[in-house]
Structures are given as structure tokens and as C-alpha cells.
N, C-alpha and C positions, 0 to 999 in steps of 0.2 A: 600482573603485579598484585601484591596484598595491599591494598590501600587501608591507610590508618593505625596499621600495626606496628608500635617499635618493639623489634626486637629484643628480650632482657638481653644485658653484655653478660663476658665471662667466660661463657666454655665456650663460642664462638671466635673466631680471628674475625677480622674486617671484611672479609673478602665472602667469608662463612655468613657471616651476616647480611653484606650486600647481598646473596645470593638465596637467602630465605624470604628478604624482602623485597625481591621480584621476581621471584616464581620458577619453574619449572624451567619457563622459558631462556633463564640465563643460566641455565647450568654451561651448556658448552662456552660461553661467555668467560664466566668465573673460575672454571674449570678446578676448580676445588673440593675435595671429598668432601660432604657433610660429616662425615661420620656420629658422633652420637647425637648429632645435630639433627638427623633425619626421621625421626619420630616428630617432632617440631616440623620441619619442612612438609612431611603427612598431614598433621592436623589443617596447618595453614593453606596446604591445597586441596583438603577435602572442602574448604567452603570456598577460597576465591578462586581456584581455577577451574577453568569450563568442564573436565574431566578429572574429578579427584580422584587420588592412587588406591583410597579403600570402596571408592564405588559410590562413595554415600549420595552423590548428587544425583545420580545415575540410577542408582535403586529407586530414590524418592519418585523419580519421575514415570520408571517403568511398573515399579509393583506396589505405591502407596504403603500403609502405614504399616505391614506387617514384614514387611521386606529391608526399611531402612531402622527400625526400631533397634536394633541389635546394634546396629555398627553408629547408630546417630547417641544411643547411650554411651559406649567406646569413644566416639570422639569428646564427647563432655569430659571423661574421665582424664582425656589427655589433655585438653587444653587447661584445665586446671592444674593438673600437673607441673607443665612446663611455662606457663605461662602467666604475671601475676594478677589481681584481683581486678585491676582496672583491665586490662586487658583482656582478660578472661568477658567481662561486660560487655565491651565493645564487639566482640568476637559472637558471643551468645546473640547480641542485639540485632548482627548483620545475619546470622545464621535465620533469625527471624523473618525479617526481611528478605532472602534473599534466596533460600530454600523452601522457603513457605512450612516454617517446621511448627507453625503454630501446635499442630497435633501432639509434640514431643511435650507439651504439657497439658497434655489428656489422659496422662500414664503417669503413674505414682513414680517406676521407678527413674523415669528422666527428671523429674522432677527434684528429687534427692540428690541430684548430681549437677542442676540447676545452680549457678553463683546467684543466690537471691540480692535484689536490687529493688529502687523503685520502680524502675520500669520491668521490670519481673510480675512484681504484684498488679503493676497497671494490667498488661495481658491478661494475666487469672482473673481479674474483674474485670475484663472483658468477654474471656468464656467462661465465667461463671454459671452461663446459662446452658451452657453444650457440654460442663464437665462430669464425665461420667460417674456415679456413684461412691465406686471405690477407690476413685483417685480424691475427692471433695475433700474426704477427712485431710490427707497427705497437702492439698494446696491451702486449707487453713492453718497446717503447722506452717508452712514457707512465709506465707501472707504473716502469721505471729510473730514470726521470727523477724521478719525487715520491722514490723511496727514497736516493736518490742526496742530493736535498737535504737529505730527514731525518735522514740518517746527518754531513752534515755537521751540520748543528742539534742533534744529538743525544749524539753518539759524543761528544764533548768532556768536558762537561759527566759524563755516566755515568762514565765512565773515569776519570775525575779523582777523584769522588765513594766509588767504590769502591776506586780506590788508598789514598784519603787513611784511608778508615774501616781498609784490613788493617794500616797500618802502626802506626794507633793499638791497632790489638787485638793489633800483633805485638809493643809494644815492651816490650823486655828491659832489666829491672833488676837484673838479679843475671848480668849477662854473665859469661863465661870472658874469657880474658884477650886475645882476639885475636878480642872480639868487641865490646871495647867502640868504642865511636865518639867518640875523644877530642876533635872538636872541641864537640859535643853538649855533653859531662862537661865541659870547662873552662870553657866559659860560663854552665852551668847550677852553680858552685862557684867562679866569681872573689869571691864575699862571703867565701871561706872563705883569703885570700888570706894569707899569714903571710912579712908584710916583712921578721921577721929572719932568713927564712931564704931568701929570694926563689924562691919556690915556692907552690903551692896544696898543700892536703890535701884530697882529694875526702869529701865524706862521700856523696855518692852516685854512682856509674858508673852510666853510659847506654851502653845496644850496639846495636849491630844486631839488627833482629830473625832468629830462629833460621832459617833456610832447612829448608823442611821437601819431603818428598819429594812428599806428596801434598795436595790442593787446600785452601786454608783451607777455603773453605764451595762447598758442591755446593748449585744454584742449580735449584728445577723450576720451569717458568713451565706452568700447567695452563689454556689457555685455550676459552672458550666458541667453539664456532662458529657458532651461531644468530645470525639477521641482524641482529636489535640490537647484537651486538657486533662488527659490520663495523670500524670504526674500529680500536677497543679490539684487534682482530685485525690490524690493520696494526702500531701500533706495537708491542705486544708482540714483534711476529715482528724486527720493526728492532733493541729493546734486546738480545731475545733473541743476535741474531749478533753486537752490540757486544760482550757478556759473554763469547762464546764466544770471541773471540782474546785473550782475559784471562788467563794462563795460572795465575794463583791462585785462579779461579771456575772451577772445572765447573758447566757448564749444559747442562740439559736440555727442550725444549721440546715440548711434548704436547697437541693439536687434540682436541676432539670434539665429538661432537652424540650419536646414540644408540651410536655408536660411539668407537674411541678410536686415533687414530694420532700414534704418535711420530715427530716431525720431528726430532729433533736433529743424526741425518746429513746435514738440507740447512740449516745455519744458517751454514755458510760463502756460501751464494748464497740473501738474503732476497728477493729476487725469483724466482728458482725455488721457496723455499721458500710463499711470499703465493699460487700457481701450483698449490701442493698442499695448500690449504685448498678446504674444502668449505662454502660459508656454507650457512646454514638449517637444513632439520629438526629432529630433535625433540632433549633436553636429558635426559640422563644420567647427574648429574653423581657421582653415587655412584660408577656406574661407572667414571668418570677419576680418582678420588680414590681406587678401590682400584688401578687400575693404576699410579698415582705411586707408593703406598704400598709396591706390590712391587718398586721401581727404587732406594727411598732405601736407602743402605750403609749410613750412618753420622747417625743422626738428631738425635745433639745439634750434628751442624757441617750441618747441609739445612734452606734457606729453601725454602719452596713457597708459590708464589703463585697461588692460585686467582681466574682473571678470568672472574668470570661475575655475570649481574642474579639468579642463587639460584631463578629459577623453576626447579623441582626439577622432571621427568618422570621420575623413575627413584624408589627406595627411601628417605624422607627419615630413614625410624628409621634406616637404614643406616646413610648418610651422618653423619649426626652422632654413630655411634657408631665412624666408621672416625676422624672429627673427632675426638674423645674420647682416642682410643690415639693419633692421631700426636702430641697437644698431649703428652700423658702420660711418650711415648717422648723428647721433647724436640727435637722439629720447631717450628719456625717456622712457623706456620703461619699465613698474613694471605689476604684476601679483596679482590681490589680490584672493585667494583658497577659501574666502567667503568676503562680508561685512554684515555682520549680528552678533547680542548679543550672539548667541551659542558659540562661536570659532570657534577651526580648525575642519575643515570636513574632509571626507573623499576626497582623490585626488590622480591623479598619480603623484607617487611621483618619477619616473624613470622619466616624464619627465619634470616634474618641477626641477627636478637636471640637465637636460641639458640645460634649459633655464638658470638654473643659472650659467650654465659654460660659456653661452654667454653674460653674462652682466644682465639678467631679474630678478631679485629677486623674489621670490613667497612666499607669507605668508598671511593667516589670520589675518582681520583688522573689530575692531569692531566701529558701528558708531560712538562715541567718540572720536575713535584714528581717523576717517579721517583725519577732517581738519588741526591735526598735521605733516601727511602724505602728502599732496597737500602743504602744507607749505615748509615741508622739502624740494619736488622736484621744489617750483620754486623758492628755494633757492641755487637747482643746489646741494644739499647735499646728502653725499651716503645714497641711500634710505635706502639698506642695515644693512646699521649700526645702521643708525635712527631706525626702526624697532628693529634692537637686543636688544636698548637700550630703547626702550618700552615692551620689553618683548613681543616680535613677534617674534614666531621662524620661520626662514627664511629657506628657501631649499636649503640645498648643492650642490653644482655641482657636478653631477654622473660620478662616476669613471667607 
């Protein structure tokens, strides 16, 4: 059976379709010709059935990467073809998985033929480290291409969100005189209107907000590098450079696994930056949460956002004790369990309950809902709640 594949309708009958969408094995079943239908029925069993009809699973296994290269670029060709963009994804993903075709993006020309994704790009920065010469140039046009779109999808929406929440936290009620914003003040005081003297009396002045020298809120994004958080590692790295041409957020963005490197000098170019991630290994997260702790200035204007699933490899008493004094010091301090379109992953959830007995909220947050998230917190709003009332389930504090 093809698991997870529907079928596009149309040039198919019912029974044409039943029978693309369990395999081989019901043909005498179905007993219906495919007919232009079976280039479709090809593709589909060169990955899910145990013997595909062009060989491909069969090659891979007997003559590795010079034998199946030919016919595994052929099949790309065709599933995109006939099959559309989401499914095309799905399809590439399982191919992954399931033929071990990691290698098919160690060659420029599979790569061109590749539906770029984020989990496309996640992979390339994972072999970023094994990818050969001549294909590197070819997987930073792909890696371009998906961030390019993101940025357009994205950057909008953030920028807008964060604008909107400093202006609300800047506004000035007790202006100076050459700060108020008199078209604000008269229409916010026409009830106050006094016919015999044809004039208003303001009872309240609205100004501008105070132009100040340094950043409202200094912004750390603390992200996991371990492979589960491939995704969640792409777009942090995208919001991350959105923030940084923000000139009233400083941001800072910081990678690890058992180690801890700050990127914040390549967040002007997030494709060189995705380029200087190291996915996998082990999880330290104490460790990146004292190294945030030693970068923040100024702790009552510092959101720090920790992206990680909380499987701790490093010091947990630690951790929830460095937890304890950033809450204390008057840090921001939120946990997102992914930022990726999946939802909620998997995560410790014993100690994402004691970060939230300490003030740390923990929940999965999908690219969409950031910028309403970054909003809320430098709005100074329970993140907490704002998350429940996006339908984010949050982490209990562990009893």
C-alpha cells in the first residue's frame, strides 16, 4: 500500500485510483487497466513497494550511488510531474527515509530536480559537511531559494507585529510640548468640544513616543541544534535576521549542541548563517543558558527565547537554577518545544513542568503565530495566557 499519498482526481475513475493507492498488489483485485495512469503507478512503486518496476530500490541496494543516480534523478522528474507540490514533499521526505537517498543531494543535478522545502534545506545543513565541491555552489541556490520565499512570507507579518506592540509600549501621555501629536489629541477630545468658544479643551494630550538612544528590548533567540530541531532551526535563523534590520530590537542569536556558538554577526546573510549550523549531537542546554546569561545588559528590557524539545544532556539542577535568577532578574524568559508547521513534538515534559513552576512557559509555536508572540512579550503580556488563547498548549508546572 502507498501510505499517505492521495491521489490528484481527474484522469483516474474510482477504481483507477483505488488501485494506485494500494499498490501492485491489487491489481488483480481492481482489475482495471491503468492506462495513462501507469507512469503514476511507476513512480509510486518505485518507493513504497518492496520491488519497484524501474529497479530504483533494488539498484540502491546492490550497486550504491553510481547505479541508482540515473533512474532516482527520472523518478524526481516524474513525481513532480504528475503529482502536486504537497505531495511531491511528502513523497521526496519518505524517499529519504526510506531508501536512504540522503546521497541524491550530493549531486547538483538531483538537486535541481529536488521540490525545495524546509525540510529540504534542513538535510543540506545537515550534509553541509560531506557536500561535495561542485554541488555546494548548486545547494546554496536551493537553501536561497526556500529562504528567499520565507522572508518574503514572513518578514511582513513580524515587522509589522513588532512595530505595532513598541509603539503601544512607547505611547506618551504626559508629552512636552513639541512632543505632543496634535492630530491623535483633537480627535481623541472632539466630545470636549466648547461651541461658545469654538475651540476644544483637551483633557487629555497624546505625543509621540520619546525617541530614546538605546534599543526598547534586546531580543536572544537560544536555539537547539539537535536534529529534531532541523525545522525549528531554519526558521528561527529567518525571524532571527528579520529582527535584526529592526533598529529598535537588538538581537542576538546563539546555536548549540554540546557546545555554544554565537551567530549574531551572520544574521545579515541567513543563508550563510543556516551554512554555520551544525545539526545533531549531543544537548547542553545549561550550558547555552549560561552563556545567554553572560551577554544580557539589561534584564528587565531582554526577551530570551529558548528553542529546544528540553531533553537536557548537560546539569538539569543547573539549568533551572540559572532559570530561577534570569526569571528573578526580570528576563523574559519563554521556551518554544518547536517553531515549526508540524506542532507539538515530542519533549520532556517533567521538565518543561518545572520551568513552568518557575515563571518559563513552554509550548509549541507555529511560524505564523511568532510575530504575535514577540508582540505579546514586548508588550510585557503574560505570554502564558497569550499562548492559551492562541490555542498553545502551555506546560503545567510539575507537581
Amino acid at each position: 500500500m502507498n501510505p499517505k499519498i492521495s491521489i490528484p482526481p481527474g484522469a483516474q475513475s474510482g477504481v483507477q485510483r483505488w488501485r494506485l493507492v494500494l499498490g501492485r498488489e491489487a491489481e488483480s483485485t481492481c482489475g482495471t487497466p491503468l492506462g495513462a495512469a501507469a507512469e503514476m503507478d511507476k513512480a509510486l512503486s518505485a518507493l513504497y513497494d518492496p520491488e519497484g518496476p524501474d529497479g530504483m530500490r533494488s539498484k540502491e541496494r546492490r550497486g550504491g550511488r553510481g547505479g541508482s543516480a540515473p533512474s532516482v534523478a527520472r523518478w524526481l522528474g516524474d513525481i513532480r510531474k504528475y503529482f502536486p507540490a504537497s505531495v511531491v514533499q511528502v513523497m521526496q521526505h519518505d524517499a529519504l527515509e526510506r531508501l536512504n537517498l540522503r546521497e541524491m543531494l550530493l549531486q547538483p543535478e538531483m538537486l535541481c530536480n529536488v521540490q525545495a522545502d524546509v525540510h529540504l534545506v534542513a538535510n543540506l545543513i545537515a550534509l553541509s559537511r560531506v557536500i561535495p565541491a561542485g554541488t555546494k555552489e548548486t545547494a546554496r541556490m536551493v537553501v536561497r531559494k526556500v529562504v528567499d520565499e520565507l522572508m518574503k512570507r514572513l518578514d511582513e507579518p513580524l515587522r509589522a507585529a513588532i512595530s505595532g506592540a513598541l509603539d503601544r509600549s512607547q505611547r506618551n501621555r504626559r508629552p512636552r510640548h513639541s512632543e505632543i501629536d496634535w492630530n491623535r489629541t483633537i480627535r481623541s477630545n472632539l466630545k470636549h468640544w466648547q461651541a461658545e468658544f469654538h475651540t476644544i479643551v483637551p483633557e487629555t494630550l497624546l505625543g509621540y513616543g520619546r525617541k530614546t538612544r538605546r534599543p526598547q528590548r534586546e531580543v536572544v533567540l537560544c536555539i537547539d541544534q539537535s536534529g529534531s530541531m532541523a525545522a525549528s532551526v531554519v526558521y528561527s535563523s529567518i525571524f532571527g535576521a528579520v529582527m535584526a534590520t529592526l533598529p529598535a530590537v537588538a538581537t542576538r542569536l546563539v546555536v548549540f549542541d554540546t557546545a555554544v556558538v554565537d551567530l549574531s554577526e551572520q544574521l545579515d546573510d541567513p543563508v550563510e548563517l543556516l551554512f554555520g549550523v551544525q545539526l545533531g549531537g549531543g544537548t547542553d542546554i545549561n550550558g547555552a543558558v549560561a552563556y545567554c546569561q553572560s551577554i544580557i545588559r539589561e534584564p528587565r528590557n531582554t526577551i530570551l527565547v529558548l528553542i529546544s524539545d528540553l531533553y537536557e544532556g548537560g546539569v538539569e539542577a543547573m539549568l533551572l537554577r540559572r532559570a530561577a535568577e534570569l526569571v528573578d532578574s526580570g528576563v523574559q524568559f519563554i521556551t518554544l518545544l518547536a517553531l515549526s508547521d508540524e506542532g507539538a513534538p515530542a519533549y520532556d515534559r517533567d521538565l518543561a513542568g518545572k520551568l513552568a513552576a518557575l515563571g518559563v512557559p513552554s509550548f509549541a509555536c507555529t511560524p505564523d503565530a511568532f510575530p504575535g508572540l514577540m508582540a505579546a512579550a514586548i508588550r510585557r503580556d503574560d505570554v502564558a495566557t497569550w499562548a492559551a488563547g492562541q490555542g498553545l498548549v502551555t506546560s503545567r508546572a510539575a507537581r
